[in-house]
C-alpha positions in Angstrom: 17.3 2.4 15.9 15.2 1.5 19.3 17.3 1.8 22.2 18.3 -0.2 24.9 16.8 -1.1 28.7 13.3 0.2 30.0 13.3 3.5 28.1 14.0 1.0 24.9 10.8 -0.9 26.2 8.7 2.0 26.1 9.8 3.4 23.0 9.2 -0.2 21.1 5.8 0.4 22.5 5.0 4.2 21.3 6.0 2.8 17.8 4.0 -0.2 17.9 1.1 2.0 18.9 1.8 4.2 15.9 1.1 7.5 18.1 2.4 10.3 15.2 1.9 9.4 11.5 0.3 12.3 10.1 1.0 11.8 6.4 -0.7 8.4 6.3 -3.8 9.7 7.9 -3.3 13.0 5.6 -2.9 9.7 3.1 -6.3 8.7 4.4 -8.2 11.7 4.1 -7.6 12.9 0.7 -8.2 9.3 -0.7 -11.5 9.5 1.0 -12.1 13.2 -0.1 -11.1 12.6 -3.8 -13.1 9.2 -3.8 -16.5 10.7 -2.4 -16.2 14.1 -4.6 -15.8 12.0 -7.5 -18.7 10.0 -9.9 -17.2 6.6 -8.2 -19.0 7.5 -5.0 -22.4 8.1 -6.5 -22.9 10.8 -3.9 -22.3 14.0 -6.1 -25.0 15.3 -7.5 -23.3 17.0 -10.6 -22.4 13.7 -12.2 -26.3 13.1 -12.6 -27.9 9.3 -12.3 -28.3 6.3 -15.1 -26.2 6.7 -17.9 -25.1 9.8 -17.4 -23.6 8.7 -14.1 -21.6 5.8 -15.6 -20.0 7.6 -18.9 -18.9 10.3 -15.9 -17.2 7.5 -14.3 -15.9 5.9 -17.5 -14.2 9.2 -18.3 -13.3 9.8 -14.9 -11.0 6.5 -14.6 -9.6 7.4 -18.2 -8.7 10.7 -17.0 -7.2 10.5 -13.8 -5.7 6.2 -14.2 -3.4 3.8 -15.9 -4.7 3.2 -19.1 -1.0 0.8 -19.8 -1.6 0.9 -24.0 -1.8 4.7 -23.4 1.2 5.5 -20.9 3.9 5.0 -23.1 2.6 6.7 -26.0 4.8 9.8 -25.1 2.3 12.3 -23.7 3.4 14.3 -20.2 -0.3 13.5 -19.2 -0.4 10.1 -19.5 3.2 9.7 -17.5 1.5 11.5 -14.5 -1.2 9.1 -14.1 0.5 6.2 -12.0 0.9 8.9 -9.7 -2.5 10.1 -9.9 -4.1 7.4 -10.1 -3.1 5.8 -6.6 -5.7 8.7 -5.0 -8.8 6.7 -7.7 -10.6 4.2 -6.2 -13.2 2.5 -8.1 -15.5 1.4 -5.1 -16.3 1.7 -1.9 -15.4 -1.7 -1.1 -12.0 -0.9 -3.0 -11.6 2.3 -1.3 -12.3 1.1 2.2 -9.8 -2.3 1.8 -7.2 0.0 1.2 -7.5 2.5 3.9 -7.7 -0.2 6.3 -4.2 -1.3 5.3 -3.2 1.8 4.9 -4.0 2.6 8.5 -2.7 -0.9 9.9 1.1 -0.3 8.4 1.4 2.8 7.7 1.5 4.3 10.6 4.3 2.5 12.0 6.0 2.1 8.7 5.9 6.1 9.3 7.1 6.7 12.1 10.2 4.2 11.3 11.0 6.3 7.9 10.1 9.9 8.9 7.5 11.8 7.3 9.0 12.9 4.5 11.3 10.2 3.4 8.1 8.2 4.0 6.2 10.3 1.6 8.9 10.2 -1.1 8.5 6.1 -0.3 4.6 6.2 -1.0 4.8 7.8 -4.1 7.7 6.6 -5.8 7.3 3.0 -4.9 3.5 3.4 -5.8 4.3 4.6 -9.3 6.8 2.2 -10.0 4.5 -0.4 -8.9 1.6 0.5 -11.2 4.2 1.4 -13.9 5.9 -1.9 -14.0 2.4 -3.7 -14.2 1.7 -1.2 -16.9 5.4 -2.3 -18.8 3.6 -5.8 -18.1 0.7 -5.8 -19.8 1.8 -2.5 -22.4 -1.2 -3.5 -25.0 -4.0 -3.3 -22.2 -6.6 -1.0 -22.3 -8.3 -1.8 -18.8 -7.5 1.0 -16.6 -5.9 0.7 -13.4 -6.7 2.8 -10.3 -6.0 2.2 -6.3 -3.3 3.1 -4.0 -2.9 -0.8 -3.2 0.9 -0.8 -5.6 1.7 1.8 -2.6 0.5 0.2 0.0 2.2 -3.3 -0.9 5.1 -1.4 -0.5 4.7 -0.1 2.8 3.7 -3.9 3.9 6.8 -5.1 2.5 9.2 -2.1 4.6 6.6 -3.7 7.3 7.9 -6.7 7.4 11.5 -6.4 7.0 11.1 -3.3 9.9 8.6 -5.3 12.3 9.0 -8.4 11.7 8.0 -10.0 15.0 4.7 -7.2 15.3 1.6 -8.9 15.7 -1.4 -8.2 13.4 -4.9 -8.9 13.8 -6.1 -11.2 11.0 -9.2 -13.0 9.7 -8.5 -16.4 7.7 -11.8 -17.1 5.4 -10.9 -20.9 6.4 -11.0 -20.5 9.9 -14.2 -19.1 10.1 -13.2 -15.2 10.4 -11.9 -15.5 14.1 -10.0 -13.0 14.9 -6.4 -14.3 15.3 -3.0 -12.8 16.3 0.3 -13.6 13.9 3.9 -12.0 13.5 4.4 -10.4 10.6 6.5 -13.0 9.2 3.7 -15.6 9.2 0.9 -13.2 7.7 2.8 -11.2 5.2 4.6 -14.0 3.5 1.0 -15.4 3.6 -0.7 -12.8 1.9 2.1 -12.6 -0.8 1.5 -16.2 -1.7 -2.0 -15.7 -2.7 -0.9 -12.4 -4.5 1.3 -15.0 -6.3 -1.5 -17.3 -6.8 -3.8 -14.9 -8.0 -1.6 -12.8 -10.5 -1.4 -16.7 -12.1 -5.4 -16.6 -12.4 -5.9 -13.3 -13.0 -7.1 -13.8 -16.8 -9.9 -16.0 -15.1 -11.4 -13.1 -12.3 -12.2 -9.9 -11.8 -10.0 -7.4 -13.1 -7.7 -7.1 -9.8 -3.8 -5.8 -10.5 -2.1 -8.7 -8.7 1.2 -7.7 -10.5 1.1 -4.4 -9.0 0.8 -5.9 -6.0 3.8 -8.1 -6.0 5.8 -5.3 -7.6 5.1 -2.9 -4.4 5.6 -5.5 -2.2 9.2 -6.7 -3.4 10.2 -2.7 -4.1 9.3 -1.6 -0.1 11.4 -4.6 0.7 14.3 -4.1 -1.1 14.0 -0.2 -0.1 14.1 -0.9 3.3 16.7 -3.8 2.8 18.9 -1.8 1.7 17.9 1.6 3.5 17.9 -0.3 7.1 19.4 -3.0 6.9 23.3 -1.9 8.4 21.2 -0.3 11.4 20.0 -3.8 12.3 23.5 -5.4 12.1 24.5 -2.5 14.2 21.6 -3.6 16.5 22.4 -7.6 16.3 26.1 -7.3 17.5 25.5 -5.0 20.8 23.9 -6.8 23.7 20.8 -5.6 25.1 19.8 -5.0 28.7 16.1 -5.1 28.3 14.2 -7.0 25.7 15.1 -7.6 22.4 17.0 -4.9 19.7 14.4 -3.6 17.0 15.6 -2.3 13.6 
């Protein structure tokens, strides 16, 4: 819990900074690392060119991601793989979307949680976000890769930690300006075209909406319950400077 008065003020300030979050940059790195040593990136030479390329990467998402008719078929391997499969991106475009995120609200996610029990967050809430879309859609084939079930997560603890944080965001229907909203405007925003989507997703590209939603709802109901007696604690004791934070 932020404290009180001036030194309250400048603490409210190193968080919203997000000065120390090593494990989401460590996050960062080896999702970069594992993506551009890996036939997805097209930059490793081993995997060859042509076909050879593509039938790398084929068996490359098998390997290492959800395949959801697969998962629950009883084999250790395939139990790992909504935890290995939130370090697989399948594009650039997918692997930078996610980082960005990532970096946006993680890091003060972070430093609110600690590093480990931030960590333990990540990975457990990423798993049971690709797991439940998996328990969704149990006869599916498609495989499913991305940390985005994770990172949902960590914008839903985002919103019920920061909830009055301003983030920098770029609304297709306002021509991309560059706008400033709390949290509670843009979040709730983003998860009602999750929503919309995950009702269209037979129609588009092969996005796991689901997953989405899942992550989202679990990081808020972790940090709900995980937090939420440290804000009433806040709410009831008068503050000298500024406002309480959770």
């Amino acid at each position: 819990m932020i404290g009180k008065g001036r030194e309250g003020v400048v603490r409210a300030g190193a968080l919203l900074r997000g000065t120390s979050a090593p494990v989401t940059y460590a996050l960062i790195a080896v999702c970069c690392v594992v993506f551009v040593l890996s036939p997805a990136s097209g930059l490793n030479p081993s995997y060859g060119t042509g076909d050879r390329l593509l039938a790398a990467q084929s068996d490359y998402f098998a390997r290492w991601g959800v395949v959801p008719a697969d998962l629950f078929a009883g084999s250790w391997r395939t139990a790992l793989t909504p935890a290995t499969a939130l370090f697989v991106h399948g594009s650039w475009l997918h692997l930078l979307g996610n980082m960005l995120f990532l970096h946006v609200f993680g890091t003060m996610t972070e430093e609110r949680m600690g590093r480990l029990p931030y960590l333990l967050f990540y990975l457990v809430t990423g798993y049971l976000a690709l797991f439940g879309y998996a328990a969704a859609h149990a006869g599916s084939e498609q495989t499913l890769v991305g940390a985005s079930g994770a990172i949902s997560a960590v914008l839903g603890a985002f919103l019920y930690l920061f909830p009055d944080a301003r983030v920098t965001s770029l609304f297709p229907f306002l021509l991309f300006l560059p706008l400033r909203f709390p949290a509670w405007v843009v979040l709730p925003f983003w998860v009602a075209l999750q929503w919309a989507a995950a009702g269209q997703a037979g129609q588009g590209p092969g996005v796991a909406y689901l997953a989405h939603l899942i992550g989202f709802s679990t990081g808020f109901l972790y940090a709900w319950v995980r937090y939420r007696r440290a804000r009433v604690r806040a709410t009831h004791t008068t503050a000298t400077e500024g406002d309480s934070q959770p």
